[in-house]
LUMPA-194772 format. One record per residue (C-alpha): residue in three letters; x, y, z. Coordinates in steps of 0.001 Angstrom, whole numbers, padded with zeros to 6 digits, always signed. Layout:
alaXYZ;...
! end
This chain:
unk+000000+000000+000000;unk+001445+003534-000590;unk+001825+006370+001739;unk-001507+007898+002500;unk-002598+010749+000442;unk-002089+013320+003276;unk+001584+012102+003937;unk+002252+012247+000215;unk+001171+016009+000273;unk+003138+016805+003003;unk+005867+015821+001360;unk+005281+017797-001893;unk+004619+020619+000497;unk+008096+020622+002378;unk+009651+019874-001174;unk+008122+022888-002565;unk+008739+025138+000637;unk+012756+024185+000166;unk+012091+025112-003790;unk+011233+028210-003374;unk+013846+028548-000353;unk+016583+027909-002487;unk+015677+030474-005159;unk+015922+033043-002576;unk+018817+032289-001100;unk+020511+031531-004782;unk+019822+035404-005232;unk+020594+036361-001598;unk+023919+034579-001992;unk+024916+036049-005393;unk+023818+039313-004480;unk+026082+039211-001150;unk+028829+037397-002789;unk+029204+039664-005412;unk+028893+043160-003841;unk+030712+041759-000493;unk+033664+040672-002529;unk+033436+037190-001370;unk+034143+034654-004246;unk+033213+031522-001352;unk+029921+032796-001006;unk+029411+032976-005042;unk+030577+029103-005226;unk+028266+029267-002037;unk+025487+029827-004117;unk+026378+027267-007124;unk+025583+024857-004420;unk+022686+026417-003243;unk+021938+025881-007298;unk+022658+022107-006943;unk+020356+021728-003760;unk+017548+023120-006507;unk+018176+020274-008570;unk+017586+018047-006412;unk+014674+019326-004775;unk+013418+018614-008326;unk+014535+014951-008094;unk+012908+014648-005042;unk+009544+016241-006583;unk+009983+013200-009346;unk+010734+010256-006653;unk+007715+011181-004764;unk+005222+011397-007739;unk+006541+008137-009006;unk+007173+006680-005781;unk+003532+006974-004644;unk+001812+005520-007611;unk-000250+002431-006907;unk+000442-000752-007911;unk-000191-002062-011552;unk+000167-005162-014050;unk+003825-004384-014606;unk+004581-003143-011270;unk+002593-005306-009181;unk+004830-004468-006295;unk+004213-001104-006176;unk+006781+001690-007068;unk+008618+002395-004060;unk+011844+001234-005743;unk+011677+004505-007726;unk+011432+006252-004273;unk+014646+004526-003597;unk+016644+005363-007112;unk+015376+008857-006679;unk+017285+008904-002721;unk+020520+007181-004597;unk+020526+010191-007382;unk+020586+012918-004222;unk+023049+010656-002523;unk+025273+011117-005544;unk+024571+014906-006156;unk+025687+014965-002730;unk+028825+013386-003044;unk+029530+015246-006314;unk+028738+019006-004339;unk+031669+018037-001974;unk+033864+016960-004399;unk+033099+020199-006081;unk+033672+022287-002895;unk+036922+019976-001935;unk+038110+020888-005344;unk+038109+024690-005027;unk+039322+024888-001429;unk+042106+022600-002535;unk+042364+024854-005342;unk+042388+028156-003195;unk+044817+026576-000535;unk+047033+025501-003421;unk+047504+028667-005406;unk+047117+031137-001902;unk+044178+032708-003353;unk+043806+036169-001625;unk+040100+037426-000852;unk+039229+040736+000619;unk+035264+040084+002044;unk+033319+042437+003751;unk+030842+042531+006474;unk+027804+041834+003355;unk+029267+038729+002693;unk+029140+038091+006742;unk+025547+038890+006278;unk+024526+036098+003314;unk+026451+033544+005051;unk+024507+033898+008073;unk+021372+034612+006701;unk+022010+030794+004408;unk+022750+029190+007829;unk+020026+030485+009793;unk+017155+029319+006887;unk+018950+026076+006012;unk+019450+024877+009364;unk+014677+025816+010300;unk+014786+023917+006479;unk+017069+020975+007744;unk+015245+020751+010935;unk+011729+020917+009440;unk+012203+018593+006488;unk+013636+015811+008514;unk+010614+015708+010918;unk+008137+015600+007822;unk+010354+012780+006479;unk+010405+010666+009658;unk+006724+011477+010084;unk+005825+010151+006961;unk+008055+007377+006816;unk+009761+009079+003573;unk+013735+008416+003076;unk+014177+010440+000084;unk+012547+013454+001933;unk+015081+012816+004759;unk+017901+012536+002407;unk+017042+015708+000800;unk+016853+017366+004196;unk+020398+016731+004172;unk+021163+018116+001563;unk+019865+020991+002724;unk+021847+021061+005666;unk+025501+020375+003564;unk+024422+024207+002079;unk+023735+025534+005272;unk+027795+023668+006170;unk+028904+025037+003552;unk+027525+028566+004179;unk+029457+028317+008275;unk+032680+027422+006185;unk+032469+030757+004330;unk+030995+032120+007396;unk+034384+031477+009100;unk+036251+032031+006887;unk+034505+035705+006160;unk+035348+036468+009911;unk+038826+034999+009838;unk+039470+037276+007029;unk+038075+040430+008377;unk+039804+040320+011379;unk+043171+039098+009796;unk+043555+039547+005994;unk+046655+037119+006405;unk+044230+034189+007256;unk+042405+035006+004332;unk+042690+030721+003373;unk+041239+029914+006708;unk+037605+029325+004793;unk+038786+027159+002308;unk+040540+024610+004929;unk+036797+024912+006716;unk+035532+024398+003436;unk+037320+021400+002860;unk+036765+020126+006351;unk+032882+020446+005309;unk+033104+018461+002062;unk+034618+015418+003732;unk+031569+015528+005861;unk+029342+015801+003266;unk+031175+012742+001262;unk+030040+010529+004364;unk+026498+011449+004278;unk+026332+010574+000499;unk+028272+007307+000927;unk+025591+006143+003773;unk+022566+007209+001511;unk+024001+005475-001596;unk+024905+002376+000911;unk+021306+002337+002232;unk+019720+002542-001199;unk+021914-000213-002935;unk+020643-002269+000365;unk+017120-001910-000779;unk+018152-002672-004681;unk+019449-006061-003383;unk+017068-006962-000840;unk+018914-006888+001958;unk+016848-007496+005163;unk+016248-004915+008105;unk+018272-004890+011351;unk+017310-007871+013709;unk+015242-005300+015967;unk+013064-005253+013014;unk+012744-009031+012438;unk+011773-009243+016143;unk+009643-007072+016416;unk+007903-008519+013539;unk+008142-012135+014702;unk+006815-011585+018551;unk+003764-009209+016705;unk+003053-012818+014872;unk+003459-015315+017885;unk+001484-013730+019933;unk-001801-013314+018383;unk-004260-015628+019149;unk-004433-019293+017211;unk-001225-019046+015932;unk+001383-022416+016848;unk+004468-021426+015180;unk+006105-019660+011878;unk+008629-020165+009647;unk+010082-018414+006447;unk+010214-014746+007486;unk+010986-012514+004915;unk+011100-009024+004776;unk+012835-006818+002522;unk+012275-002571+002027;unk+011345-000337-000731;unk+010900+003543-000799;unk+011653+003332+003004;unk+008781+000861+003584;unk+009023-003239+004515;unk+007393-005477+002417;unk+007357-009273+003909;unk+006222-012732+003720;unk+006099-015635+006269;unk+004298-018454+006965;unk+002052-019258+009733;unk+000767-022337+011455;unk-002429-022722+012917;unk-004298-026282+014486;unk-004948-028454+011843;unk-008403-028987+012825;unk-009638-025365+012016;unk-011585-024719+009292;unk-009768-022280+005804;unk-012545-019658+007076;unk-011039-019661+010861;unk-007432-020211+009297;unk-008345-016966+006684;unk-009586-014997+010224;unk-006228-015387+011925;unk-004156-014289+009235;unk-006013-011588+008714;unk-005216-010543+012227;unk-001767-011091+012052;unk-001757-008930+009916;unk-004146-006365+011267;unk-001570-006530+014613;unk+001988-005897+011757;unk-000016-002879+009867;unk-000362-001738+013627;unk+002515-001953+015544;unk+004988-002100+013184;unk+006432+001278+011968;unk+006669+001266+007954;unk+005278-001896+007204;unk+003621-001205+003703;unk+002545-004909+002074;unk+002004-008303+004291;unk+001388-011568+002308;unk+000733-014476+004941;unk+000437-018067+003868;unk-001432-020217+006004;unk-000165-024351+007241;unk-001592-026771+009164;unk+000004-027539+012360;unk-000587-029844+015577;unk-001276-027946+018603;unk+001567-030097+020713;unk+004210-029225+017949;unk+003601-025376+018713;unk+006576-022849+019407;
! end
């Protein structure tokens, strides 16, 4: 089953919120960069640029993502969810490289920079929004169960890193012009970080391409939902793999032998009722019923 419509529009919502963010800030940036004399703000805002591309990705995944089930997607479409997350993870890692590159560049070659106290301004201005935009998208990700809106919230927060790095380095600069590369060593510092967070999103998302199962907390919590509603004797062949953020399993249950396929039908059906329940992210259940012998139970 996909994420309910109100989740889904929440998500578009945030998206669109960090859209229009970004535009703002893009000007803010070049605006402030350009009249402050501060050429790390102006490759400041070429990542604020890259952030906007991916908000677009994200707009994609989550239109795709969402779509119902079909004849030749009979699983649903969360996997597009999950290629969608993998793209950001790699604009991610490609921004830091990017950044990396041009501090490197700057430490290499002693690039002088004069800033003044407008570039200060942008800088802090970026931080402040990104880190309310951070903040805000991550809880409407976790809230509605949505990875790729939690990956994109970090994305949002690599700008606002970026933006202390020039910060610093703004500061460093005004109060000694000899420590004028003092932003591009923060600068590089902040693309190493930013490297990580794109490795761990890529990591996570090539888990879902290849099925891997959940942590064991997961599995447990699944199998003592199962073994404790009523009629059930034991199980066997627990599956469970995830897609766009969301578990999809299969097991098998055992109930007495002597019960009739309508009583059988009526306790799978609340095996499952008790997984859609208590289980966080649990999006598609497919129970098969077996006969068992009451003294063979668990």
């Amino acid at each position: 089953m996909s994420a309910s419509p109100d989740a889904a529009r929440r998500q578009r919502s945030i998206t669109l919120i960090g859209v229009g963010v970004n535009v703002l800030l893009i000007l803010v940036k070049l605006a402030a960069g350009w009249f402050g004399r501060s050429q790390a703000l102006l490759a400041d805002a070429v990542h604020s640029i890259s952030d906007l591309m991916t908000d677009g990705v994200t707009l994609l995944g989550i239109h795709l993502g969402k779509k119902e089930p079909d004849e030749r997607h009979p699983f649903g479409h969360g996997r597009l969810e999950t290629l969608a997350a993998a793209v950001v993870g790699t604009a991610l890692i490609a921004t830091a490289v990017l950044i990396g590159v041009d501090a490197g560049t700057r430490i290499y070659s002693h690039t002088a920079c004069r800033p003044t106290a407008l570039a200060l301004l942008g800088a802090g201005i970026s931080i402040a929004v990104k880190e309310v935009l951070f903040r805000y998208t991550v809880f409407v990700g976790k809230q509605t169960g949505s990875r790729l809106i939690v990956v994109n919230a970090w994305h949002h927060r690599s700008d606002a890193l970026s933006s202390v790095a020039v910060f610093l380095g703004v500061i460093g600069t005004l109060i000694n012009p000899e420590w004028h590369v003092l932003d591009a060593y923060s600068a590089l510092l902040v693309s190493f970080f930013i490297v990580k967070v794109g490795l761990d999103v890529i990591r996570d998302s090539l888990r879902e391409f290849t099925d891997t199962a959940p942590g064991p907390e997961v599995i447990a919590h699944i199998r003592d939902c199962i073994l404790k509603t009523d009629g059930i004797l034991n199980m066997h062949d627990l599956r469970v793999r995830t897609a766009g953020g969301r578990y999809q399993m299969e097991t098998h249950i055992e109930v007495n032998e002597q019960l009739t396929v309508a009583e059988g039908h009526r306790i799978s059906k609340d095996v499952e009722a008790c997984l859609l329940e208590e289980v966080p992210d649990i999006d598609r259940v497919t129970i098969h019923v077996d006969p068992g012998r009451p003294d063979e139970g668990v």
